[in-house]
Every structure is written in structure tokens, then in C-alpha cells.
mmJSON file of the N, C-alpha and C atoms, coordinates in Angstrom:
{"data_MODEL":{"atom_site":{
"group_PDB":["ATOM","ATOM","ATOM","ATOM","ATOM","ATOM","ATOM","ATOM","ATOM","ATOM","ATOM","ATOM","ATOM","ATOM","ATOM","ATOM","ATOM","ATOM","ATOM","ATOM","ATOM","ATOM","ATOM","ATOM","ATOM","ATOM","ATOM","ATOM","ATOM","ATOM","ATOM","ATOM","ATOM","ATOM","ATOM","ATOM","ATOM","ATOM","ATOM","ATOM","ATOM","ATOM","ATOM","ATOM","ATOM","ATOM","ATOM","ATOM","ATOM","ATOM","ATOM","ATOM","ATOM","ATOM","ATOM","ATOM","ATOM","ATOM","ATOM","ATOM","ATOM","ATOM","ATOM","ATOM","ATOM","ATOM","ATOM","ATOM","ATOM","ATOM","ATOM","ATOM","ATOM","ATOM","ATOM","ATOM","ATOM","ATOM","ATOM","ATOM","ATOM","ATOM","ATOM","ATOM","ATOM","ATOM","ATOM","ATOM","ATOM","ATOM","ATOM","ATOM","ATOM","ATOM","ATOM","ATOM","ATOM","ATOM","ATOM","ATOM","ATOM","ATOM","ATOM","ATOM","ATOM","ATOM","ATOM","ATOM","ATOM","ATOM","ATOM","ATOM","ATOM","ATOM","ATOM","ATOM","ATOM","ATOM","ATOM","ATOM","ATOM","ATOM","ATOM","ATOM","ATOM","ATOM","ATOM","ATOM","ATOM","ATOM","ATOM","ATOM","ATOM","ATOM","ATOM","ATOM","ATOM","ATOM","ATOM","ATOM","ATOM","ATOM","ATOM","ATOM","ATOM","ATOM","ATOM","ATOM","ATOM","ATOM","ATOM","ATOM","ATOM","ATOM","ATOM","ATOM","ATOM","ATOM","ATOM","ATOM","ATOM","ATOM","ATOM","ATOM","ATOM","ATOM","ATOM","ATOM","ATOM","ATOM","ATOM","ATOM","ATOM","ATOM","ATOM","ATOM","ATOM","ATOM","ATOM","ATOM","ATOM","ATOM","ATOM","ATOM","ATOM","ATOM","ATOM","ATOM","ATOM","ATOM","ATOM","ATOM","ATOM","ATOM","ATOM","ATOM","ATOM","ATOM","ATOM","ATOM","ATOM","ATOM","ATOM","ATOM","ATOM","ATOM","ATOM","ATOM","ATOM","ATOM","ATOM","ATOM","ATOM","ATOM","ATOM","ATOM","ATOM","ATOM","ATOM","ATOM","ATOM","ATOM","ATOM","ATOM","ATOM"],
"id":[1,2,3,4,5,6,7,8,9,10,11,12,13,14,15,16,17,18,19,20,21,22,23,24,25,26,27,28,29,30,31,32,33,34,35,36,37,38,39,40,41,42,43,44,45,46,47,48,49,50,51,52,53,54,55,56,57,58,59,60,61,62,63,64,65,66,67,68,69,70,71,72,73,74,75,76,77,78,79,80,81,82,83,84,85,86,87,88,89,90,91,92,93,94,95,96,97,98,99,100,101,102,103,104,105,106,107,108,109,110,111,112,113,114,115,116,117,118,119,120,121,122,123,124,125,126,127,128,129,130,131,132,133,134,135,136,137,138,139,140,141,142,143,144,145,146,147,148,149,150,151,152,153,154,155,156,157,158,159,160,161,162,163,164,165,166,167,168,169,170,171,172,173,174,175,176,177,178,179,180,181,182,183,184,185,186,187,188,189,190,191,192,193,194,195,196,197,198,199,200,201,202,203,204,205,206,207,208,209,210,211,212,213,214,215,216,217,218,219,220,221,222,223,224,225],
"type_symbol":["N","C","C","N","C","C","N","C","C","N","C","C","N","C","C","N","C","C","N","C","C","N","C","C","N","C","C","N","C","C","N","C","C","N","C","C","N","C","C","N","C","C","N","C","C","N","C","C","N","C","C","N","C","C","N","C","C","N","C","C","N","C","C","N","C","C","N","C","C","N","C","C","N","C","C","N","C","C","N","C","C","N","C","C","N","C","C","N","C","C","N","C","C","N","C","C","N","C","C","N","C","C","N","C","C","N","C","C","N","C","C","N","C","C","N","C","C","N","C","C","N","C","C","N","C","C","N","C","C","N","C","C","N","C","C","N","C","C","N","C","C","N","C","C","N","C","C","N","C","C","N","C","C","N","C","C","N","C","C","N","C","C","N","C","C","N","C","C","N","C","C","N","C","C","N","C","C","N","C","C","N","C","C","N","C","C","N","C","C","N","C","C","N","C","C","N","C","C","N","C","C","N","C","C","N","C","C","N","C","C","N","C","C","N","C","C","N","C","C","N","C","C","N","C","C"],
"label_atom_id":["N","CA","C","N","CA","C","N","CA","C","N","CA","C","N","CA","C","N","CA","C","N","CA","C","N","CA","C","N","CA","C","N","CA","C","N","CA","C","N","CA","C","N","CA","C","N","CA","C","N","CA","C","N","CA","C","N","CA","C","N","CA","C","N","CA","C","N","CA","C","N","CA","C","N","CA","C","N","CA","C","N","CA","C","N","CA","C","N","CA","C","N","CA","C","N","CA","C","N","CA","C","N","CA","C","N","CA","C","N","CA","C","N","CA","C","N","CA","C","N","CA","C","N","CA","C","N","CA","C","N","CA","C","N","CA","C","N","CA","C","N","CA","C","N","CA","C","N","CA","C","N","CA","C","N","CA","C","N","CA","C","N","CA","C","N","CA","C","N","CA","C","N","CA","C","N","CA","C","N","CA","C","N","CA","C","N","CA","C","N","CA","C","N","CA","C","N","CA","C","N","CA","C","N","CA","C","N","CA","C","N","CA","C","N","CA","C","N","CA","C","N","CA","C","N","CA","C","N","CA","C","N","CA","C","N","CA","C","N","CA","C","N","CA","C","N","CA","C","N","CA","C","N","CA","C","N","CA","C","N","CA","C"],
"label_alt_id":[null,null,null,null,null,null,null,null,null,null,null,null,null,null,null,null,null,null,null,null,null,null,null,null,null,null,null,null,null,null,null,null,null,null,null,null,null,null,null,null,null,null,null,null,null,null,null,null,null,null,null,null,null,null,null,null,null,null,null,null,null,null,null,null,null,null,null,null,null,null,null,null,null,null,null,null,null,null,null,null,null,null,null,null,null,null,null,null,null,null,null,null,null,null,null,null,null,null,null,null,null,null,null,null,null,null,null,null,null,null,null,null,null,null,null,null,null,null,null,null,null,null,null,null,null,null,null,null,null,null,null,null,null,null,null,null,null,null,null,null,null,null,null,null,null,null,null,null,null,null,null,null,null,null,null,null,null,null,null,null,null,null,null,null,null,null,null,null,null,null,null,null,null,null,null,null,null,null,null,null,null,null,null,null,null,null,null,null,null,null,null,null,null,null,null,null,null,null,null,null,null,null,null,null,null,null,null,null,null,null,null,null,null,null,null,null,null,null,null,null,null,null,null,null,null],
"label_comp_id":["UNK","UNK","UNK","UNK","UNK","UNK","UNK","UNK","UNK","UNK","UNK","UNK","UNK","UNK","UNK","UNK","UNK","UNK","UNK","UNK","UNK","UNK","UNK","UNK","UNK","UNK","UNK","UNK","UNK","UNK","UNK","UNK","UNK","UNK","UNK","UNK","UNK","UNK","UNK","UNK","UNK","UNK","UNK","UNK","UNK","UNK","UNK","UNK","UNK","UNK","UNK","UNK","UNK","UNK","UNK","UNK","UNK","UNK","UNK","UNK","UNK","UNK","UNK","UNK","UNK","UNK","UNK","UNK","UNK","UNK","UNK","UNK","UNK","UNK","UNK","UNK","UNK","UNK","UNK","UNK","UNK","UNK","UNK","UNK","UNK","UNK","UNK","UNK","UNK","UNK","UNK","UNK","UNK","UNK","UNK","UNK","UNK","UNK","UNK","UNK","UNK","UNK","UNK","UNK","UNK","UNK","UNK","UNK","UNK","UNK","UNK","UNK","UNK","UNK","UNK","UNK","UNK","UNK","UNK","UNK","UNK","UNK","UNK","UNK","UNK","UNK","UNK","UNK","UNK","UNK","UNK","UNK","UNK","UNK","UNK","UNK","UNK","UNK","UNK","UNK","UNK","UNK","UNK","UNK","UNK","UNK","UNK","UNK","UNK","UNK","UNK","UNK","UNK","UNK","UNK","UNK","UNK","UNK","UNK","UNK","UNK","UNK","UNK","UNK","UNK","UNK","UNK","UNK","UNK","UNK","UNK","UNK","UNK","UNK","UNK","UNK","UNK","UNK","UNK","UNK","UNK","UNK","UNK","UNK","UNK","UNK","UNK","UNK","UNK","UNK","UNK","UNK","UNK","UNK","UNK","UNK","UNK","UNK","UNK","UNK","UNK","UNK","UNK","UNK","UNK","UNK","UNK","UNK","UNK","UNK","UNK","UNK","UNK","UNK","UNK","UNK","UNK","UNK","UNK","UNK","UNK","UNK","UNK","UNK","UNK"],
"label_asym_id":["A","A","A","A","A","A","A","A","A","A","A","A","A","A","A","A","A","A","A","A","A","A","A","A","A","A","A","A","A","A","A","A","A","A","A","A","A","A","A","A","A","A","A","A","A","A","A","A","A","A","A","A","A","A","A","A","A","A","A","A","A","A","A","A","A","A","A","A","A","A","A","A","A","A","A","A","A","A","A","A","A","A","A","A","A","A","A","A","A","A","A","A","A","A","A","A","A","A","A","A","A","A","A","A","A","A","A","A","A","A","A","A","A","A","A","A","A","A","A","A","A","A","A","A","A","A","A","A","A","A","A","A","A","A","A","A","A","A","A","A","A","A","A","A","A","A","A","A","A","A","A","A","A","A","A","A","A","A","A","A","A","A","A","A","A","A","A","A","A","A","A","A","A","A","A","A","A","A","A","A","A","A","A","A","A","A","A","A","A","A","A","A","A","A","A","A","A","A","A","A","A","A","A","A","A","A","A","A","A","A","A","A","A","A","A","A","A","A","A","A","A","A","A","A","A"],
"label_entity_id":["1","1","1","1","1","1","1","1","1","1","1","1","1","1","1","1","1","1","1","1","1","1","1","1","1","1","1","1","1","1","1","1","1","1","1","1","1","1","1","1","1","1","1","1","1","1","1","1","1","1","1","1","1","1","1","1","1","1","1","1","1","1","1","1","1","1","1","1","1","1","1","1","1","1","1","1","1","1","1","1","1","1","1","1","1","1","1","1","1","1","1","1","1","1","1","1","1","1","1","1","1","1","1","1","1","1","1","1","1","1","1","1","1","1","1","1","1","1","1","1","1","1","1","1","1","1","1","1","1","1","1","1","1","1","1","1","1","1","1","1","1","1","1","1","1","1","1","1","1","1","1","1","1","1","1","1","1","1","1","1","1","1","1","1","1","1","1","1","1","1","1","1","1","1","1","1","1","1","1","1","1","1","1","1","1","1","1","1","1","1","1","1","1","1","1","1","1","1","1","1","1","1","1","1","1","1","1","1","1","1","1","1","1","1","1","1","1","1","1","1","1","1","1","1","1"],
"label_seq_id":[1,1,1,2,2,2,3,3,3,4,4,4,5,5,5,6,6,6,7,7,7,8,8,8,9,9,9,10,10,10,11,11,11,12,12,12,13,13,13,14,14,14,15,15,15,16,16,16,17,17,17,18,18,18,19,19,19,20,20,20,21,21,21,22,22,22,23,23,23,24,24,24,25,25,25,26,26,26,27,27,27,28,28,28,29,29,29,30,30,30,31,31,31,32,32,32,33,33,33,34,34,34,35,35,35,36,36,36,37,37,37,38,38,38,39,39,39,40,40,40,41,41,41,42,42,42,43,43,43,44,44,44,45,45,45,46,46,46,47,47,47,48,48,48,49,49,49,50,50,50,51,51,51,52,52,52,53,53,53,54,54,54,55,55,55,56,56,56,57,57,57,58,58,58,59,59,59,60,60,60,61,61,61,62,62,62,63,63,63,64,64,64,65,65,65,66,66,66,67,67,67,68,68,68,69,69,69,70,70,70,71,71,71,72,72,72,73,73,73,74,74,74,75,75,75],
"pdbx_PDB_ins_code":[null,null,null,null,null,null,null,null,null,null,null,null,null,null,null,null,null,null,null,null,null,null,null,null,null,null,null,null,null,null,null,null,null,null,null,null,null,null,null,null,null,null,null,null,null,null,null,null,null,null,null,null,null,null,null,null,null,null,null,null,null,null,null,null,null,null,null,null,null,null,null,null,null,null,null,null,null,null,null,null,null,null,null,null,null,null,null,null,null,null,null,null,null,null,null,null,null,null,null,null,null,null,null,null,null,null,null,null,null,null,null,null,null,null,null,null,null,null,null,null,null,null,null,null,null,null,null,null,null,null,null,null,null,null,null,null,null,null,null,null,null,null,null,null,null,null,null,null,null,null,null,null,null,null,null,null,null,null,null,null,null,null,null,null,null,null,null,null,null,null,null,null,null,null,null,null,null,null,null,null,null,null,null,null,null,null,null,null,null,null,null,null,null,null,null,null,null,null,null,null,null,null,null,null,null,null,null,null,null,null,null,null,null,null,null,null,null,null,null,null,null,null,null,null,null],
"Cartn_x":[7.611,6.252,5.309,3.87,3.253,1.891,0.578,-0.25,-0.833,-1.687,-1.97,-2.085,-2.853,-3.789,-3.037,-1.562,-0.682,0.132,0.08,0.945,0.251,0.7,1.026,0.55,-0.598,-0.803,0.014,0.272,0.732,2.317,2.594,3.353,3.258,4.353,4.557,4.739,3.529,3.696,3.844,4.231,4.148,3.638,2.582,1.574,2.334,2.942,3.637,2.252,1.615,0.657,-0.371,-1.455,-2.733,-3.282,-3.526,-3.903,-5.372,-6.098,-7.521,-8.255,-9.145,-10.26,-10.207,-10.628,-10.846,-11.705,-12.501,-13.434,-13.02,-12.326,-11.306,-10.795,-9.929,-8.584,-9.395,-10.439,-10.842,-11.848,-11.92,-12.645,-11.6,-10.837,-9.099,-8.808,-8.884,-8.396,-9.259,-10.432,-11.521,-11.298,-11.292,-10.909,-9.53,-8.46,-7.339,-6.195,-6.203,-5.222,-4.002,-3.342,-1.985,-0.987,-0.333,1.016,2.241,2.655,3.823,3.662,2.043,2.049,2.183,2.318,2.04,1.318,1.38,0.329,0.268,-0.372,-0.246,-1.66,-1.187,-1.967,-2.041,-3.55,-4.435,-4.548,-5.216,-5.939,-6.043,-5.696,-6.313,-5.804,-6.192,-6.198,-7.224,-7.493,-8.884,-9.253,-11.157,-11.883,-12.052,-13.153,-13.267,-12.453,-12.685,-12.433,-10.769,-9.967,-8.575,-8.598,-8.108,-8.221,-7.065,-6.86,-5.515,-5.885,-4.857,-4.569,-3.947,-4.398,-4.113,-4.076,-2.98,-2.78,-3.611,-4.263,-5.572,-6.483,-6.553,-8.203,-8.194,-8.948,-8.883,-9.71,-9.253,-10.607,-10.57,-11.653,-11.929,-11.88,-11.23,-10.507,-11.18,-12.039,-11.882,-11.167,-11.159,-10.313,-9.99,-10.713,-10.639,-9.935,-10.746,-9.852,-8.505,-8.206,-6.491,-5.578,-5.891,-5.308,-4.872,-5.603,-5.135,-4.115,-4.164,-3.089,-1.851,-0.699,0.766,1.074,1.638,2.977,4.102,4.777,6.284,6.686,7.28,7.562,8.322,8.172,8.553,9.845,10.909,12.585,12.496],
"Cartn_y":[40.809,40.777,40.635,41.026,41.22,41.893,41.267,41.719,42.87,43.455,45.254,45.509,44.438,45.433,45.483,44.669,45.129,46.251,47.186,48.172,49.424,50.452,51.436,52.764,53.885,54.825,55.344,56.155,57.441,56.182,54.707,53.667,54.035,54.329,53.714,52.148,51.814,50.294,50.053,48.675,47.729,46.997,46.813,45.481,44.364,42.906,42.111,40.364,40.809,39.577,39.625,38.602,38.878,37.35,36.915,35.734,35.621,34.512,34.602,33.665,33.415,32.704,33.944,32.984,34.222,34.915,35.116,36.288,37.358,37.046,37.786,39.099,37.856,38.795,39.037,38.629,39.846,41.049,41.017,42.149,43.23,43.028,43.819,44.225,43.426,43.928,44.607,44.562,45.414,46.717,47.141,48.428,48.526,48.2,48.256,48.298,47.229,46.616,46.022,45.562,45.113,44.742,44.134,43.392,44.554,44.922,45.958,47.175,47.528,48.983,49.51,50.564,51.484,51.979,52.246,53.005,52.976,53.539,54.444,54.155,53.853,53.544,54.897,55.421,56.065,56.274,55.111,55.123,53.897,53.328,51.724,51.382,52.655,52.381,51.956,51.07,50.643,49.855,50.201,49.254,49.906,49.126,49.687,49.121,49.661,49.604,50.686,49.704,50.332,51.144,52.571,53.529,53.45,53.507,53.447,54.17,54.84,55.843,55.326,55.063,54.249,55.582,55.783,56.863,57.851,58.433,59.714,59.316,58.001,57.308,56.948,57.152,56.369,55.476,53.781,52.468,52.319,51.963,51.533,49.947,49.59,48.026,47.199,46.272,45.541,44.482,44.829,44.362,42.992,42.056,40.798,40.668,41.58,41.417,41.89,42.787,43.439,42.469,41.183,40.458,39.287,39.544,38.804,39.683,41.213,41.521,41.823,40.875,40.896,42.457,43.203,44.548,44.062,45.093,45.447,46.859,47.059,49.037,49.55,50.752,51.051,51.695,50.953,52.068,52.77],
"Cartn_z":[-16.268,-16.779,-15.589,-15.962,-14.202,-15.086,-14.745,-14.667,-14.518,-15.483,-15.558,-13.979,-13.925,-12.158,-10.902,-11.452,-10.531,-10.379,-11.732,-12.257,-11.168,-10.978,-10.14,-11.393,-10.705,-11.2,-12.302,-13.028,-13.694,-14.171,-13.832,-14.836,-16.244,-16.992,-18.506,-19.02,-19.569,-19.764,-21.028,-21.571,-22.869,-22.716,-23.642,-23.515,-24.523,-23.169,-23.742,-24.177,-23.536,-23.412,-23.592,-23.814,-23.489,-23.12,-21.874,-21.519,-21.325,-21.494,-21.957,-23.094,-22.74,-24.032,-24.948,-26.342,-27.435,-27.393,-26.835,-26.422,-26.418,-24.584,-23.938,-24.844,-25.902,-26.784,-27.865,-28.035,-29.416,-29.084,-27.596,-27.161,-27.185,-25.96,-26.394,-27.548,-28.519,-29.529,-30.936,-30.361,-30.472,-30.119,-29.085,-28.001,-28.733,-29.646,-30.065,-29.079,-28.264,-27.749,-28.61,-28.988,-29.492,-29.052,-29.03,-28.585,-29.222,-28.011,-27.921,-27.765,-27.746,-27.684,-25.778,-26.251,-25.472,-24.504,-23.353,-22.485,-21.31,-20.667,-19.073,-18.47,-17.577,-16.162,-15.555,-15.938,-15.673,-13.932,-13.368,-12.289,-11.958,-10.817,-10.679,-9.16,-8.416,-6.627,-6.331,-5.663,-4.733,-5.429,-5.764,-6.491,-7.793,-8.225,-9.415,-10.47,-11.963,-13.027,-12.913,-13.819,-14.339,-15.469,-15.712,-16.427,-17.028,-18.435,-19.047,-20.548,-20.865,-21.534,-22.442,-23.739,-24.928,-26.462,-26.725,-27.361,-27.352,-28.051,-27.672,-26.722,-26.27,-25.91,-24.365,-23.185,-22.177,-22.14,-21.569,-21.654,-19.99,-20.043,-18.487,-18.809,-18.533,-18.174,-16.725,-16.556,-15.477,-14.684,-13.369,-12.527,-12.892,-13.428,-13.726,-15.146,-15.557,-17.314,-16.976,-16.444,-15.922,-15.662,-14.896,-14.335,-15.434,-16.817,-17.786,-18.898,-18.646,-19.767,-18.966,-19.741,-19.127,-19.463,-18.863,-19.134,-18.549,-19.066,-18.71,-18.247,-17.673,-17.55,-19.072,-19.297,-20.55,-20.482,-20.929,-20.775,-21.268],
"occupancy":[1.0,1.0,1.0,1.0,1.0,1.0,1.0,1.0,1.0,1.0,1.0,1.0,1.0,1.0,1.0,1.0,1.0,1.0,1.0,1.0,1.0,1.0,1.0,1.0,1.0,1.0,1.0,1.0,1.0,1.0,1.0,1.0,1.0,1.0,1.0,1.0,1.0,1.0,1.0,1.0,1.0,1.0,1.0,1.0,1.0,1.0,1.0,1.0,1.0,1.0,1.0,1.0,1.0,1.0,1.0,1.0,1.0,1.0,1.0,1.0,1.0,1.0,1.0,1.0,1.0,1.0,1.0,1.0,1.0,1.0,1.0,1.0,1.0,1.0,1.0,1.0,1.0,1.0,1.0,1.0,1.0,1.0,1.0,1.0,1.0,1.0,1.0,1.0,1.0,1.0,1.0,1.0,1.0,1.0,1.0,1.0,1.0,1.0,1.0,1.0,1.0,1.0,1.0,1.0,1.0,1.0,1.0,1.0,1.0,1.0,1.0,1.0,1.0,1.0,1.0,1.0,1.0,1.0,1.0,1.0,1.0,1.0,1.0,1.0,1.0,1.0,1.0,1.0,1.0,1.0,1.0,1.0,1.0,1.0,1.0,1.0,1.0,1.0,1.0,1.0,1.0,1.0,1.0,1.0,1.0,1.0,1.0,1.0,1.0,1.0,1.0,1.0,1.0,1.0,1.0,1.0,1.0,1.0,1.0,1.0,1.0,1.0,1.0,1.0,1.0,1.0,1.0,1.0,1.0,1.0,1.0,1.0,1.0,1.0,1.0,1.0,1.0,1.0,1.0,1.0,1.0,1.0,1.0,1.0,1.0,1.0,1.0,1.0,1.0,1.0,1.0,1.0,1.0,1.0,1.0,1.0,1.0,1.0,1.0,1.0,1.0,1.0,1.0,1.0,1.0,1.0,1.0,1.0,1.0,1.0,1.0,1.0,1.0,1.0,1.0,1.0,1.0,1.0,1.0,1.0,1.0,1.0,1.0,1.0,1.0],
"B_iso_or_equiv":[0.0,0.0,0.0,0.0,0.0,0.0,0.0,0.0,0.0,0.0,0.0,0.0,0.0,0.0,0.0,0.0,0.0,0.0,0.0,0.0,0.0,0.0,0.0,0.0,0.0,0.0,0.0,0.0,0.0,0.0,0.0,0.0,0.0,0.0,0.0,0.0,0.0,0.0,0.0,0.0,0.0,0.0,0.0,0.0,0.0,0.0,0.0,0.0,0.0,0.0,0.0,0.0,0.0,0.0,0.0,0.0,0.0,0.0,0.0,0.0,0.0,0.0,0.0,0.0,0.0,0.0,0.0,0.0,0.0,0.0,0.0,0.0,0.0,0.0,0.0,0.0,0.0,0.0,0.0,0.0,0.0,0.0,0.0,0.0,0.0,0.0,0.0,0.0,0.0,0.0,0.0,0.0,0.0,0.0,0.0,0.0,0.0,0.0,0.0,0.0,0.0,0.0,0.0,0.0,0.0,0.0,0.0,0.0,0.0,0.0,0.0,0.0,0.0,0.0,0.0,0.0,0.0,0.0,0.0,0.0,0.0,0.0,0.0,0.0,0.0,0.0,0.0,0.0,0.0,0.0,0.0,0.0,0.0,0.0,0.0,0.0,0.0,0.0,0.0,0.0,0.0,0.0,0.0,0.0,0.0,0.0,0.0,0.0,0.0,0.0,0.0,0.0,0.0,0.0,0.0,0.0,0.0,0.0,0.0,0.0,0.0,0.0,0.0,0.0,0.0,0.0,0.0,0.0,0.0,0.0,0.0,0.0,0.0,0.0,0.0,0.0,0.0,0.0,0.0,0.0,0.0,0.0,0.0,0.0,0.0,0.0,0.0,0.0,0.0,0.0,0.0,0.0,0.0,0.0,0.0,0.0,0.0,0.0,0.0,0.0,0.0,0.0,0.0,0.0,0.0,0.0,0.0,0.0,0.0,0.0,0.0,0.0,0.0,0.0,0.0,0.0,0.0,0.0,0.0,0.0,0.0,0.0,0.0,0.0,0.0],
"pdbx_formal_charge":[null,null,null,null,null,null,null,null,null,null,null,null,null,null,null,null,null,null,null,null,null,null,null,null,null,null,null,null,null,null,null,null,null,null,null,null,null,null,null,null,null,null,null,null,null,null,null,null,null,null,null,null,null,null,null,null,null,null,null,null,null,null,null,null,null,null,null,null,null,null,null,null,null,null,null,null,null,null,null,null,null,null,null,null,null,null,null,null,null,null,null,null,null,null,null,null,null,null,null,null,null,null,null,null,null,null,null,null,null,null,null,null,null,null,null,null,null,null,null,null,null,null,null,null,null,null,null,null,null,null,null,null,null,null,null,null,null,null,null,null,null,null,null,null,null,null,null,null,null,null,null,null,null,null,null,null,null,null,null,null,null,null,null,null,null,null,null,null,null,null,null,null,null,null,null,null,null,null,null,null,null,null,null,null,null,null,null,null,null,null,null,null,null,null,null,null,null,null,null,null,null,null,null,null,null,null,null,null,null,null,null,null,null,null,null,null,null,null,null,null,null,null,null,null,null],
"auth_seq_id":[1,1,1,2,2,2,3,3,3,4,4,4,5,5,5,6,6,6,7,7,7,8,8,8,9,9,9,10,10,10,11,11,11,12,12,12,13,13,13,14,14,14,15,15,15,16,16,16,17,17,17,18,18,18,19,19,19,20,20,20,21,21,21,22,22,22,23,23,23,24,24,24,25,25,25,26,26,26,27,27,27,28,28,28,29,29,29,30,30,30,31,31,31,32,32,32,33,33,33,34,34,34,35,35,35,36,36,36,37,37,37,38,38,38,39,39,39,40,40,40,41,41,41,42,42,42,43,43,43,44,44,44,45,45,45,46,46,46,47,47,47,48,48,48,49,49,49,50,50,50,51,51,51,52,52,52,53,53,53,54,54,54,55,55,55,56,56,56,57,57,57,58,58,58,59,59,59,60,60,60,61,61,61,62,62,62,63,63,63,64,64,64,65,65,65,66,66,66,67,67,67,68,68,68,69,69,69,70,70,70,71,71,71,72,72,72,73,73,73,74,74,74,75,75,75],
"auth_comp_id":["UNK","UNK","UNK","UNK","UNK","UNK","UNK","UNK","UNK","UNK","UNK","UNK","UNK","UNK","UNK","UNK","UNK","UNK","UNK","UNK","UNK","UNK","UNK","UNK","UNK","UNK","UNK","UNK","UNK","UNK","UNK","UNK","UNK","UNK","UNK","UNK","UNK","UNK","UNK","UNK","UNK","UNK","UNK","UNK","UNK","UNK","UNK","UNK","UNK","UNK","UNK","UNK","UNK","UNK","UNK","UNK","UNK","UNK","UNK","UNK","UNK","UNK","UNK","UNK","UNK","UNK","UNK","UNK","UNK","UNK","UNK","UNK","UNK","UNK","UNK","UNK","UNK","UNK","UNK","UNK","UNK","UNK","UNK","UNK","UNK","UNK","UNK","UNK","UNK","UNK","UNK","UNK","UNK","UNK","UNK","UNK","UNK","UNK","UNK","UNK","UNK","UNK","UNK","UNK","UNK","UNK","UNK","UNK","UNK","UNK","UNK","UNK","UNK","UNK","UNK","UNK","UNK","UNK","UNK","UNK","UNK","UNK","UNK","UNK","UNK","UNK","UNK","UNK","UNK","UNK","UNK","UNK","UNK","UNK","UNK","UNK","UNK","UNK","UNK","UNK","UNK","UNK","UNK","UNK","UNK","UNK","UNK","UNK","UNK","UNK","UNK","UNK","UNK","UNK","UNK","UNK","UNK","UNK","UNK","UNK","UNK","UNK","UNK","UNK","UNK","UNK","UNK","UNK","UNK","UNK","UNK","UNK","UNK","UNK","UNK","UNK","UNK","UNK","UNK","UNK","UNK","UNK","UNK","UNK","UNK","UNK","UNK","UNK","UNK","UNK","UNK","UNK","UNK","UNK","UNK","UNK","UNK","UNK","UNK","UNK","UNK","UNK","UNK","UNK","UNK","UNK","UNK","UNK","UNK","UNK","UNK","UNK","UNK","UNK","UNK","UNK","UNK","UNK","UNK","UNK","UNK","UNK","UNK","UNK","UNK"],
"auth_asym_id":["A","A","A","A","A","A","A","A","A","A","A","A","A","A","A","A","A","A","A","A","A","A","A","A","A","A","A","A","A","A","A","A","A","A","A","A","A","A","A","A","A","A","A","A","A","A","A","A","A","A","A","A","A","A","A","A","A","A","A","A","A","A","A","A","A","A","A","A","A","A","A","A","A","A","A","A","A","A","A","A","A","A","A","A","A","A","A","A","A","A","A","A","A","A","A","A","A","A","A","A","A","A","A","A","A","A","A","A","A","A","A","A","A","A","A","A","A","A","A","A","A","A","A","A","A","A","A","A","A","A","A","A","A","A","A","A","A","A","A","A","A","A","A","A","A","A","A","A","A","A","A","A","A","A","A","A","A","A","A","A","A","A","A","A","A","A","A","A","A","A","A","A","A","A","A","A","A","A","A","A","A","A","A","A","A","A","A","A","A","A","A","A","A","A","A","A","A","A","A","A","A","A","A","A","A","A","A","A","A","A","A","A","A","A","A","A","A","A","A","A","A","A","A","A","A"],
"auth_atom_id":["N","CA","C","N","CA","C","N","CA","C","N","CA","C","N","CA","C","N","CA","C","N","CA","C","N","CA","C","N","CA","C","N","CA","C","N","CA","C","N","CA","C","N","CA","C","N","CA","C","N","CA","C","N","CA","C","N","CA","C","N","CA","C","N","CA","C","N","CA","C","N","CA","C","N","CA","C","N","CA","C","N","CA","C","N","CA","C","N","CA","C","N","CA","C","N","CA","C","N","CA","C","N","CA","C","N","CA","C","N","CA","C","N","CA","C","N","CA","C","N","CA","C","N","CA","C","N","CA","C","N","CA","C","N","CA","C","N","CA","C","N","CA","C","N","CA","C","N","CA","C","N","CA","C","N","CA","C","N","CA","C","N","CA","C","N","CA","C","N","CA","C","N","CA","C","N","CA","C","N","CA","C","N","CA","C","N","CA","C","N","CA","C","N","CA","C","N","CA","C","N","CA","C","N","CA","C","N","CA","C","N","CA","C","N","CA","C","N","CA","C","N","CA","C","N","CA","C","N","CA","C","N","CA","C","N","CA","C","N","CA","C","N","CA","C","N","CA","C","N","CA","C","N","CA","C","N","CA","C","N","CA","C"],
"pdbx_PDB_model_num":[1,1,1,1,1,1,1,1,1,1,1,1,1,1,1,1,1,1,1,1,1,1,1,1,1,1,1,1,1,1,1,1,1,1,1,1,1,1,1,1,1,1,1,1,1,1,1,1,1,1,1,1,1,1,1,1,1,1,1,1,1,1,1,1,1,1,1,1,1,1,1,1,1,1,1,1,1,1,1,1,1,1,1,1,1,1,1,1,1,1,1,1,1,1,1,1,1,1,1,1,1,1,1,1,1,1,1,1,1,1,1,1,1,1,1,1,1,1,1,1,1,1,1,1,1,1,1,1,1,1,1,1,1,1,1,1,1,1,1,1,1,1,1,1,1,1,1,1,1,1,1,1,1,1,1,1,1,1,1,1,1,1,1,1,1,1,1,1,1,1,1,1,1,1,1,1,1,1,1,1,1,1,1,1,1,1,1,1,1,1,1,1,1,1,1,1,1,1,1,1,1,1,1,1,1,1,1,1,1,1,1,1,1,1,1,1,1,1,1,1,1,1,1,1,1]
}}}
């Protein structure tokens, strides 16, 4: 398990976590975040906002918020 904004471009991930005040997790889960799904790391070299590819949809994710959703690589 390891923090989005550590994950590596064009990664298949599982979203195992979501660490955070409730704000945080009902913004996520607003944007339809979920526990177990799916999705790909877009873009997230340098600065900037993390791009991730959430079934049809891409979210621009920030660097700070990234560092609160746990993944996993996807077998």
C-alpha cells in the first residue's frame, strides 16, 4: 500500500484507502472515488496536479490530497 502521488505514470491501481478529515473523503467520494475501484495514473511527474483516469472520466487530484489516498498495483 503507498500513497497515490507516489504511484508512477500509465500504473494500474486499486483504491485501498482513503486517509483524511471528512471533508477530505466526502469530496472523493463526491468525484466518485470508492474503496476498491479501479484506475490509472494518468500523469503525475513534476508539479502540479495528479491526473487519473477513473472509468470514462479524468480528475485532476492534488498533490496534497494524493498523499492521502492509499493504492495498491492492480494484478
Amino acid at each position: 500500500m503507498m500513497p497515490l502521488a507516489m504511484a508512477q505514470p500509465g500504473e494500474n491501481l486499486k483504491l485501498v484507502a482513503l486517509h483524511g478529515g471528512y471533508r477530505m473523503r466526502k469530496r472523493l467520494a463526491d468525484l466518485g472515488l470508492t474503496l476498491n475501484m479501479p484506475l490509472r495514473l494518468v500523469q503525475g511527474n513534476g508539479h502540479g496536479p495528479l491526473i487519473v483516469a477513473v472509468k470514462d472520466t479524468r480528475l485532476a487530484i492534488g498533490r496534497g490530497m494524493a498523499h492521502h489516498i492509499m493504492v495498491e498495483p492492480l494484478e
